[in-house]
C-alpha positions in Angstrom: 128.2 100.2 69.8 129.7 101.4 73.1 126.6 101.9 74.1 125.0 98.8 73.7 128.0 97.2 75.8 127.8 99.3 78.6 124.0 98.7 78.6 124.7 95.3 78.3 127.5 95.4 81.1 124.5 96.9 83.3 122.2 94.5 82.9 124.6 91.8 83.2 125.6 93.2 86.5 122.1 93.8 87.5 121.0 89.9 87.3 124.7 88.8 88.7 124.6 91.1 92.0 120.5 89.7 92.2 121.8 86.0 92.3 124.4 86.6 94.6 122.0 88.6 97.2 119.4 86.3 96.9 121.4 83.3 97.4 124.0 84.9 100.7 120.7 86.2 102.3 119.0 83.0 102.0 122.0 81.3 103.5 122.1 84.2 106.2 118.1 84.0 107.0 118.2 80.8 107.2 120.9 80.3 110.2 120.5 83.3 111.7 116.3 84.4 111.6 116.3 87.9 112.3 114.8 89.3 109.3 114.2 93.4 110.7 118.0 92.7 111.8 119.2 91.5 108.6 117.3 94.3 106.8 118.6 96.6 108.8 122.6 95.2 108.0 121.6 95.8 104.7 120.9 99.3 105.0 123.5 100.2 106.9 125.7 98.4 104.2 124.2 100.3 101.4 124.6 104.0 103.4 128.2 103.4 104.0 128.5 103.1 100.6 126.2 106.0 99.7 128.8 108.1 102.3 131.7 107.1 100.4 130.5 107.8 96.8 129.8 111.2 98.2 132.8 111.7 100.3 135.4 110.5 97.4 133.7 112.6 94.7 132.0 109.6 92.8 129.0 110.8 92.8 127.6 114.3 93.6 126.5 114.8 97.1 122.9 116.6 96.5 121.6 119.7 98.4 118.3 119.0 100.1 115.6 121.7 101.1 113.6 120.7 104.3 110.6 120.2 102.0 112.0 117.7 99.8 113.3 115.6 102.6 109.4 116.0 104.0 108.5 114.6 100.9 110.9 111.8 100.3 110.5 110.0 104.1 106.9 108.7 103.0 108.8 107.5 100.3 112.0 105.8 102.7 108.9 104.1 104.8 107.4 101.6 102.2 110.8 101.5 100.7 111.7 100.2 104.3 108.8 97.9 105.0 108.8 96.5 101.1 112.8 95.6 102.1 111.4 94.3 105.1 108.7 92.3 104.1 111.1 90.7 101.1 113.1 89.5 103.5 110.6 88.0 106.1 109.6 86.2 103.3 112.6 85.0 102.1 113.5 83.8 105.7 110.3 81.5 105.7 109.6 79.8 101.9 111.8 79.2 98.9 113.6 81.9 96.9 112.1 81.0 94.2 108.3 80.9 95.9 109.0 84.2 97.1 110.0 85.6 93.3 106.5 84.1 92.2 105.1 85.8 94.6 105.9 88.9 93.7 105.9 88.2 90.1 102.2 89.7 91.5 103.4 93.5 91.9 101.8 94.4 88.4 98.7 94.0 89.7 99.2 96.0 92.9 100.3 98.4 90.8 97.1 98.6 88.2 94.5 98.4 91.7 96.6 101.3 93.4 96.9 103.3 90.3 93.5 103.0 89.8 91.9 103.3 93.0 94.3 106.4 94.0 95.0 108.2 91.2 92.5 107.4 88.8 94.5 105.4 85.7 92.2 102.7 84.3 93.6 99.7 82.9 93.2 99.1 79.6 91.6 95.8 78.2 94.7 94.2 77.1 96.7 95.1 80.9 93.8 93.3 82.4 94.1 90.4 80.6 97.2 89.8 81.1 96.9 89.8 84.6 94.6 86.8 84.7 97.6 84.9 83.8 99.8 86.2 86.7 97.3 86.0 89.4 96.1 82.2 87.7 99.8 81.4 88.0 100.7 82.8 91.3 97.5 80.9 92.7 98.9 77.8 91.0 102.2 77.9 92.1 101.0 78.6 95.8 98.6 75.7 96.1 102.1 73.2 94.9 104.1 74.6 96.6 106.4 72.4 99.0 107.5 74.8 101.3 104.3 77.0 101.3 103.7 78.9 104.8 100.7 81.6 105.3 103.4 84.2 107.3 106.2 83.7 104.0 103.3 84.1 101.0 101.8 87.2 103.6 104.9 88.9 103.7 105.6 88.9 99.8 102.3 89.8 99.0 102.7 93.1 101.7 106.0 93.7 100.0 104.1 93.9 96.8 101.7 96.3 98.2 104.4 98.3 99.8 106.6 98.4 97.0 104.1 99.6 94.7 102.9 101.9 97.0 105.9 103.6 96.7 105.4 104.1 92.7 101.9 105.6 93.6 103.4 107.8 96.5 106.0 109.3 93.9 103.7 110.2 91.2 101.3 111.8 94.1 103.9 113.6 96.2 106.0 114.7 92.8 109.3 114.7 94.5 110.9 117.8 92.6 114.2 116.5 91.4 116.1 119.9 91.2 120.1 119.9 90.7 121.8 117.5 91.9 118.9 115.4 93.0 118.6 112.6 90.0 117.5 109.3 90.4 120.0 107.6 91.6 120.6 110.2 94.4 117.0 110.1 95.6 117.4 106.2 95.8 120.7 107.1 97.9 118.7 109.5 100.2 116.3 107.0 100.5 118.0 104.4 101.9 120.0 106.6 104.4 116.5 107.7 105.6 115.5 103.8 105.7 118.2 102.9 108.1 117.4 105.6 110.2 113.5 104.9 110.0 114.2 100.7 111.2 117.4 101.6 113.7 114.8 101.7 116.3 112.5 99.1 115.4 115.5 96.7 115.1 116.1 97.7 118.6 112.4 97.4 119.7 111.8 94.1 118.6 115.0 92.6 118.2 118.2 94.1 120.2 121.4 94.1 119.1 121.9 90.2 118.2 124.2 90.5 115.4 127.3 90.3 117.8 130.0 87.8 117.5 129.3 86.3 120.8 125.2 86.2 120.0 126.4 84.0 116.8 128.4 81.6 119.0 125.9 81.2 121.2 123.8 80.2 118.3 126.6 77.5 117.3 126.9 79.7 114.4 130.6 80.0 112.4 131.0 84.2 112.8 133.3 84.1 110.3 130.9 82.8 107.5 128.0 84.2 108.7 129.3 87.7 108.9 130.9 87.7 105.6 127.6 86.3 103.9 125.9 89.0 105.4 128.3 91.5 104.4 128.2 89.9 100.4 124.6 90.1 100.4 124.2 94.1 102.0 126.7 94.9 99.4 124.9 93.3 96.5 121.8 94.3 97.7 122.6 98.0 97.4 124.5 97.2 94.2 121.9 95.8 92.3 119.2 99.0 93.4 122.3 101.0 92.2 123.0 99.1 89.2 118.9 98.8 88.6 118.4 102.9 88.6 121.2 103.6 86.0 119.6 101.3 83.7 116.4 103.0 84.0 118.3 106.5 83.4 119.1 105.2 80.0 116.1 103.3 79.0 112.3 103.5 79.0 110.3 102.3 81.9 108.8 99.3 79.7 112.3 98.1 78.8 112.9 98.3 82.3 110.3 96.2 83.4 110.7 93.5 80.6 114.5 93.5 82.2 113.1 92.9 85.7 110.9 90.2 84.5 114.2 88.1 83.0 115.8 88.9 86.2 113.0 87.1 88.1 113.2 84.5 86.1 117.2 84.0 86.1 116.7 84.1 89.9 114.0 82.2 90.1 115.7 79.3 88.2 119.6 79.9 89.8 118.3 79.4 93.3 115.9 76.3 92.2 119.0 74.9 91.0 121.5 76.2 94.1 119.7 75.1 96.8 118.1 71.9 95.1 114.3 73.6 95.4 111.5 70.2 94.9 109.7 71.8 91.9 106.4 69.7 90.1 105.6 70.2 87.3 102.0 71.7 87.5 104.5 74.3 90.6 106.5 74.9 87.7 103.8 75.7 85.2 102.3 77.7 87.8 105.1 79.9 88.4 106.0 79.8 84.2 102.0 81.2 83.5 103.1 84.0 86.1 106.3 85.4 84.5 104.6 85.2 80.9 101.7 87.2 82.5 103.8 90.1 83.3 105.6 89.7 80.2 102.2 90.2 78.4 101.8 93.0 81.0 105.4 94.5 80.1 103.8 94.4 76.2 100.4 95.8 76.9 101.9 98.6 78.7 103.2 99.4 75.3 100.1 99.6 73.8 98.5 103.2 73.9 94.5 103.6 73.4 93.4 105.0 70.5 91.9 108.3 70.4 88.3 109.1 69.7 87.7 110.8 67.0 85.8 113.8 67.1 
């Protein structure tokens, strides 16, 4: 029974800390239009609070060797660009267009798996993607605020993002000790900040300054603390997300993501007043029942041949 409620807490605070990002970095991104900035902020956010988890003896700091760091940083990069991309996305379309979008990442994940490591779909998984890719396709062509740079961005952040799940299962991070999941999520975004501190720099400069945001007639005040909300909820929910998955299965994990994208979906629709039609909305409902039929065919194991 405890169980269950702490399970349920989790999730609870999963979706909650997604609403809240989603909506403050909108609110940010849309003011303010500095996406690597932003990402950056956010990284920077989340390794503070990496720092003091492992300074206060919340969490156990883990001993790297050389060659696992090696091997994580390929993983940091399209853990960096997928943040990236998200967010370039977000800064150009709808929230909710952007979610569609990526309700798309099952089948990056079923074209990288197979073309890298081999994994044919099964019958079932590839069925179920013609509802997500029909949907996504339906959604896009009604879509009131559809740009070609915001749908580019969240499909690259789809690829990236699923890269990363190929990259892990190739470069079999050893997690010895210390090194669990949610401390290799930890390394990873310390590694991330690092990794965009100079291409923030490069392409951007420092513009996050209270005097920058005047200039911009901007209310620092606001701004900053919107930013701030949405860097701590954004490393909150990742948090939040890896302790789920340390006490479920990967399918139950993924049928959880899929209500998440739809609870966000459908809070920032009704937050920031989103113009939805109907055949947009059936478009982007198709979608999230693909990958729910995706979530289930997963599930599904082939039979064996009998000898």
């Amino acid at each position: 029974m405890m169980r269950t409620l702490q399970l349920g807490s989790l999730f609870g605070l999963w979706y909650l800390f997604n609403i809240y990002f989603n909506i403050y970095n909108k609110q940010v991104l849309k003011v303010f239009p500095f996406p690597i900035t932003i990402t950056e902020i956010q990284f920077a956010i989340g390794s503070a609070a990496v720092l003091f988890m492992w300074t206060t003896g919340l969490y156990k700091r883990p001993s790297l060797t050389t060659a696992q760091v090696v091997a994580i940083l390929p993983l940091a990069l399209v853990h960096t660009m997928g943040n990236l991309f998200t967010n370039m996305s977000l800064g150009k379309v709808a929230v909710s267009f952007t979610h569609t979008i990526k309700a798309m990442e099952p089948f990056f994940s079923v074209l990288l798996s197979a073309m890298f490591l081999g994994e044919a779909p099964s019958a079932w998984i590839i069925a179920s993607l013609l509802p997500i890719v029909g949907g996504v396709a339906l959604a896009s062509l009604t879509e009131a605020s559809f740009n070609w740079a915001g749908f580019l961005s969240a499909m690259a952040s789809n690829v990236t993002f699923q890269s990363r799940n190929v990259l892990s299962k190739k470069l079999m991070v050893k997690k010895e000790g210390s090194l669990d999941n949610i401390n290799l999520f930890s390394v990873i975004t310390i590694l991330s900040f690092f990794l965009l501190a100079p291409v923030t720099l490069f392409f951007e400069g420092v513009k996050f300054t209270p005097e920058y945001l005047t200039s911009m007639g901007l209310d620092v005040k606001v701004v900053m603390l919107r930013a701030l909300v949405a860097g701590l909820c954004f490393h909150s929910y990742q948090q939040v997300s890896y302790m789920i998955l340390q006490r479920v299965s990967p399918v139950t994990h993924s049928v959880g993501n899929c209500v998440k994208r739809v609870i966000v979906i459908v809070t920032s629709v009704i937050f920031f007043r989103t113009p939805v039609s109907t055949i947009n909305a059936l478009g982007t409902a198709l979608a999230l029942a693909g990958v729910f039929a995706y979530s289930r065919a997963k599930r599904i194991k082939p039979a064996k041949k009998s000898a």
